[in-house]
Backbone as a chain_set.jsonl record, in Angstrom:
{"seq": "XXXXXXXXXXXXXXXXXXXXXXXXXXXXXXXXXXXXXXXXXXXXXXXXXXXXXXXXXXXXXXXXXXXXXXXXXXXXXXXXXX", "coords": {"N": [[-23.351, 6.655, 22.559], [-21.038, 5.874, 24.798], [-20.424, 6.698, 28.199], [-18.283, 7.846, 30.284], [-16.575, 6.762, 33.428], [-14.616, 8.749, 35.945], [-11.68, 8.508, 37.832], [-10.477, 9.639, 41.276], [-7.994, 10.193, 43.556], [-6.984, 7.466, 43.874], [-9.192, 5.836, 43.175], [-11.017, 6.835, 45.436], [-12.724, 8.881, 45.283], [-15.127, 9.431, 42.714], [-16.975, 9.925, 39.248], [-18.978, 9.531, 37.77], [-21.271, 9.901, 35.039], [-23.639, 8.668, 35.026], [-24.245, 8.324, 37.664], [-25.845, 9.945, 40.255], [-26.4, 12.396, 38.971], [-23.893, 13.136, 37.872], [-22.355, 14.039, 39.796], [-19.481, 14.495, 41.888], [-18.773, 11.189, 43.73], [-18.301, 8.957, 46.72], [-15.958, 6.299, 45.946], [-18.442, 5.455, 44.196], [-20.139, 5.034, 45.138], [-23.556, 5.882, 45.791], [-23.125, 8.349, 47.257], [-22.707, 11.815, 47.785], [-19.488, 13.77, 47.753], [-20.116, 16.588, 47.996], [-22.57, 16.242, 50.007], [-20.994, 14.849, 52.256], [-19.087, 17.153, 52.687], [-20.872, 19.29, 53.364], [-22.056, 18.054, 55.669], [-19.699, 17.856, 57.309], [-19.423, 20.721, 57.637], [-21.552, 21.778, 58.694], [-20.81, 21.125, 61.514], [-21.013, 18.737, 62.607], [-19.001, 15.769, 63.366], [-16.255, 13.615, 62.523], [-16.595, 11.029, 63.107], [-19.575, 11.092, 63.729], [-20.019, 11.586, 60.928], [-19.525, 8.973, 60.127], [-21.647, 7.132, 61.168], [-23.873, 7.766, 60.63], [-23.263, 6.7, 57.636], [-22.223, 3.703, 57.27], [-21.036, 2.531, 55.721], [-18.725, 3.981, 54.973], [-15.604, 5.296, 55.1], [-12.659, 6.354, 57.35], [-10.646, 7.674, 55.865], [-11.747, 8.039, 53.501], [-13.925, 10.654, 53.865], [-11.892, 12.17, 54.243], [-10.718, 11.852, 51.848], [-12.508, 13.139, 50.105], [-12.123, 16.423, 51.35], [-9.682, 16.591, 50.683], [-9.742, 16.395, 47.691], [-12.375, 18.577, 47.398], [-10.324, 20.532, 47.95], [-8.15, 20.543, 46.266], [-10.143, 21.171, 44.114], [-10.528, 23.424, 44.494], [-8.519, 24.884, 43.757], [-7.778, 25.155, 41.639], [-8.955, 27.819, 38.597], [-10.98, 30.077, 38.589], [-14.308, 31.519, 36.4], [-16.612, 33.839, 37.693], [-20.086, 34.579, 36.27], [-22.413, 36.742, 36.454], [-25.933, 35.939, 35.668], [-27.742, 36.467, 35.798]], "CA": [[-22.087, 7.119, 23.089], [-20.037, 5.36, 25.968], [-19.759, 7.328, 29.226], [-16.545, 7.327, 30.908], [-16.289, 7.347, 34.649], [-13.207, 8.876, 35.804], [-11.733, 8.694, 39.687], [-9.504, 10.749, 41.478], [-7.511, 9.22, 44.669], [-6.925, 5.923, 43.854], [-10.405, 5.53, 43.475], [-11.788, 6.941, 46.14], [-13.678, 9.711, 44.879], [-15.588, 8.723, 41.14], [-17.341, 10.792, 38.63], [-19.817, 9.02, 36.977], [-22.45, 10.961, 34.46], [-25.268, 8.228, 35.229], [-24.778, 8.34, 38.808], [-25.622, 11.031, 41.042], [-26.611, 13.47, 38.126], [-22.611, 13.469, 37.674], [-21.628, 14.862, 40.729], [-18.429, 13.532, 42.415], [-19.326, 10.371, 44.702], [-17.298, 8.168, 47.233], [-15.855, 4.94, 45.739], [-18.773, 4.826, 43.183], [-21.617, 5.253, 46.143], [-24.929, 7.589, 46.229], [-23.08, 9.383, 48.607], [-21.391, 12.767, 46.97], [-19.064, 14.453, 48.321], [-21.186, 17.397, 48.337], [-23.015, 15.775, 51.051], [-19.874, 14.862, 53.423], [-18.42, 18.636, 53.002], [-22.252, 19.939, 54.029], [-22.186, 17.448, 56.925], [-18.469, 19.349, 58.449], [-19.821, 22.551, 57.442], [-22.852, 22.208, 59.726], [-20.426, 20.91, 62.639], [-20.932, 17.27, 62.564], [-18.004, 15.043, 63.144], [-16.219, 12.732, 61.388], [-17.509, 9.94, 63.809], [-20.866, 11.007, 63.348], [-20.881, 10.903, 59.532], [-19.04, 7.502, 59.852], [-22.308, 6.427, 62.04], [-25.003, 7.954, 59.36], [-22.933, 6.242, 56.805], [-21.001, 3.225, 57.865], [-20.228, 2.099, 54.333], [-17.595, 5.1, 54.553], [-13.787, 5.086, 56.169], [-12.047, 8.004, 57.464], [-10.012, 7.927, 54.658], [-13.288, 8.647, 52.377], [-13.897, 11.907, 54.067], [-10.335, 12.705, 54.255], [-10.335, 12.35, 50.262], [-13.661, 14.291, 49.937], [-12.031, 17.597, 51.417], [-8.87, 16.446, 49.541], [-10.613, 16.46, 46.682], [-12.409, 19.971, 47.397], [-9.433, 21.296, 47.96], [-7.768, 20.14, 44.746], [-10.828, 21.949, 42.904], [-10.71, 24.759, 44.77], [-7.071, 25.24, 43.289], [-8.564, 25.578, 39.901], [-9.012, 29.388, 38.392], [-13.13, 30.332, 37.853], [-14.681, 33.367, 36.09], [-18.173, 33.589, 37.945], [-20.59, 34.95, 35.743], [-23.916, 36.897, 36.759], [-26.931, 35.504, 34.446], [-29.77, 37.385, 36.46]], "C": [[-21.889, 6.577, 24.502], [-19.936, 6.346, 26.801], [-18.844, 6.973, 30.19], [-16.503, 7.594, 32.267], [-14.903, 7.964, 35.051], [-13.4, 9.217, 37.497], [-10.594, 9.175, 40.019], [-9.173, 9.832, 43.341], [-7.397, 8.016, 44.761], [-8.34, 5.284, 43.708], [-11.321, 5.839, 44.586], [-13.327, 8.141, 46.034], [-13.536, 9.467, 43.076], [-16.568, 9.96, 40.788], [-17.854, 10.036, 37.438], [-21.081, 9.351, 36.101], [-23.473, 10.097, 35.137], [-25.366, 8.132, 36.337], [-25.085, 9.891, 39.784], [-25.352, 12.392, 40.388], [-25.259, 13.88, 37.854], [-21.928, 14.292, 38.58], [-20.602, 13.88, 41.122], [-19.157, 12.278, 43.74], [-18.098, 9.651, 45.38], [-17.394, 7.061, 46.896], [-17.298, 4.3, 44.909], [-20.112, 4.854, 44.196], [-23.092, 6.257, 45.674], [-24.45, 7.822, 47.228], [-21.844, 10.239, 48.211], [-20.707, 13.181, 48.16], [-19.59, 15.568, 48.601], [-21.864, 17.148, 49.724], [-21.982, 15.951, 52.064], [-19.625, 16.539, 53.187], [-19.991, 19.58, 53.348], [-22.574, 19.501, 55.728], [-20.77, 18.308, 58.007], [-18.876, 20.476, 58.178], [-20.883, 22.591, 58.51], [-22.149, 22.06, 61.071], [-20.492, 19.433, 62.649], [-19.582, 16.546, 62.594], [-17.578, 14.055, 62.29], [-17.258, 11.486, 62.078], [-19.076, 10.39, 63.472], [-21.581, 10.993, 62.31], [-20.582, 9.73, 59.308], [-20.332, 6.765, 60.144], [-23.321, 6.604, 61.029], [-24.737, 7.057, 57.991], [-21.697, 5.211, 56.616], [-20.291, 2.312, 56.499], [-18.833, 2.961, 53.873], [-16.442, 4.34, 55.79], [-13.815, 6.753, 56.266], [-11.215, 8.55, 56.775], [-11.23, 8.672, 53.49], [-13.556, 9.897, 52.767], [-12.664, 12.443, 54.18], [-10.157, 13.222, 52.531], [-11.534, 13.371, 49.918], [-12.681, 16.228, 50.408], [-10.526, 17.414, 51.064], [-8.965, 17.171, 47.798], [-11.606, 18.041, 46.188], [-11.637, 20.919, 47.438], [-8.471, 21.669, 46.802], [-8.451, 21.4, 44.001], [-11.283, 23.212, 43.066], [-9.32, 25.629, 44.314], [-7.096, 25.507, 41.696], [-9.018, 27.405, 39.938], [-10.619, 29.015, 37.839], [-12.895, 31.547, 37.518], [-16.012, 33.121, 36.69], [-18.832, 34.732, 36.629], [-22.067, 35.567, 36.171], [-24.622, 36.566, 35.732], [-28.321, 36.012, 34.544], [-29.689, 38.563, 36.471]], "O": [[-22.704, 6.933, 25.353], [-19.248, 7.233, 26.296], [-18.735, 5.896, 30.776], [-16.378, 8.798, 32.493], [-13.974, 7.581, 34.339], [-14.297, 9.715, 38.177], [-9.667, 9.2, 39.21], [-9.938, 9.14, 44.013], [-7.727, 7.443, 45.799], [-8.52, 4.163, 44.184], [-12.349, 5.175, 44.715], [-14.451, 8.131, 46.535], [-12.534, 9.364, 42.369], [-16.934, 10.799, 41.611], [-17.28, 9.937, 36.353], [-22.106, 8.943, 36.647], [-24.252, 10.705, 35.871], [-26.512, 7.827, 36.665], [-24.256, 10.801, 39.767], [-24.577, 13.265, 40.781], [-25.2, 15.07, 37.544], [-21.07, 15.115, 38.262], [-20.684, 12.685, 40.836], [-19.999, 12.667, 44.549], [-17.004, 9.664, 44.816], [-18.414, 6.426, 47.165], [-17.474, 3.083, 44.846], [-21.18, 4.611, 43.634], [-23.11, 7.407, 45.233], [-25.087, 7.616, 48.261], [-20.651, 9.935, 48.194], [-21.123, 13.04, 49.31], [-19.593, 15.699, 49.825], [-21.624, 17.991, 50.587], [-21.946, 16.988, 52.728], [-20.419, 17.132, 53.917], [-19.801, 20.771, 53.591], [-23.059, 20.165, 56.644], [-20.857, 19.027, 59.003], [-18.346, 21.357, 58.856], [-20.964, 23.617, 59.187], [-22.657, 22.741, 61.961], [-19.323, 19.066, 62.767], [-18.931, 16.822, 61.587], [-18.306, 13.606, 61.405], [-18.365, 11.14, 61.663], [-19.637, 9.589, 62.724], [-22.773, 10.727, 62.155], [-21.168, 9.164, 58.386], [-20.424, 5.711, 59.515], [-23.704, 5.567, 60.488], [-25.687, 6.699, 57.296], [-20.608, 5.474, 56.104], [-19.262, 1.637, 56.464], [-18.114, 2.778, 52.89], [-16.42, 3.497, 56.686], [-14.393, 7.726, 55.782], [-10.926, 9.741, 56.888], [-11.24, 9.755, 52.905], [-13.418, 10.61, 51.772], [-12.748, 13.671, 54.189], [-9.742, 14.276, 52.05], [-11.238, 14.455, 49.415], [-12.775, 17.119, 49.564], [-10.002, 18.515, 51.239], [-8.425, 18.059, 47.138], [-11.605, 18.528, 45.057], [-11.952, 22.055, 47.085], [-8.109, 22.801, 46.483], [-7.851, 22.331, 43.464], [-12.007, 23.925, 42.371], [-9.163, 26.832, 44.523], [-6.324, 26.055, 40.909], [-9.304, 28.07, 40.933], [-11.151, 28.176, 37.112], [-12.044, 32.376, 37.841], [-16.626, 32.163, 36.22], [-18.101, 35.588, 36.131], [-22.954, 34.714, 36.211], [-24.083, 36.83, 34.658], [-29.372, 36.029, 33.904], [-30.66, 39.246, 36.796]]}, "num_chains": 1, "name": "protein.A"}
C-alpha cells in the first residue's frame, strides 16, 4: 500500500507517515512543527529558532502556529483510558 503525503499551506507544512513517525513537518524537513510551537512556548524567539534552524523562513513558523491554530478549530472528545 502507497502512502500519501498530504500538505497544508502551499506546502509549507507536510504530513508524511514515513517521516517523522507522521507528525506534521516543515516543507517535508525533520523538523515538526511540534518542535517550533515548544520552542515559542518556552520563550525563544523567532530569530533564535531561525539561528538553531537556518533551513527555516519566518514564513515556516508563521505557518506552524497557522497550522496549530487551524487544528485547534477542530471539535475533540478527550477520553480518560487510565
Amino acid at each position: 500500500m502507497q502512502t500519501e503525503t498530504l500538505a497544508y499551506f502551499n506546502g509549507a507544512i507536510t504530513v508524511d507517515p514515513d517521516l517523522c513517525n507522521g507528525r506534521p513537518t516543515i516543507r517535508g524537513q525533520r523538523i515538526t512543527v511540534q518542535t517550533i510551537l515548544e520552542f515559542l512556548s518556552a520563550g525563544d524567539t523567532q530569530e533564535e529558532i531561525l539561528q538553531h534552524y537556518p533551513t527555516l523562513t519566518a514564513e515556516d513558523i508563521q505557518s506552524c502556529l497557522a497550522f496549530s491554530a487551524q487544528m485547534m478549530g477542530n471539535r475533540y472528545t478527550l477520553q480518560k483510558t487510565a
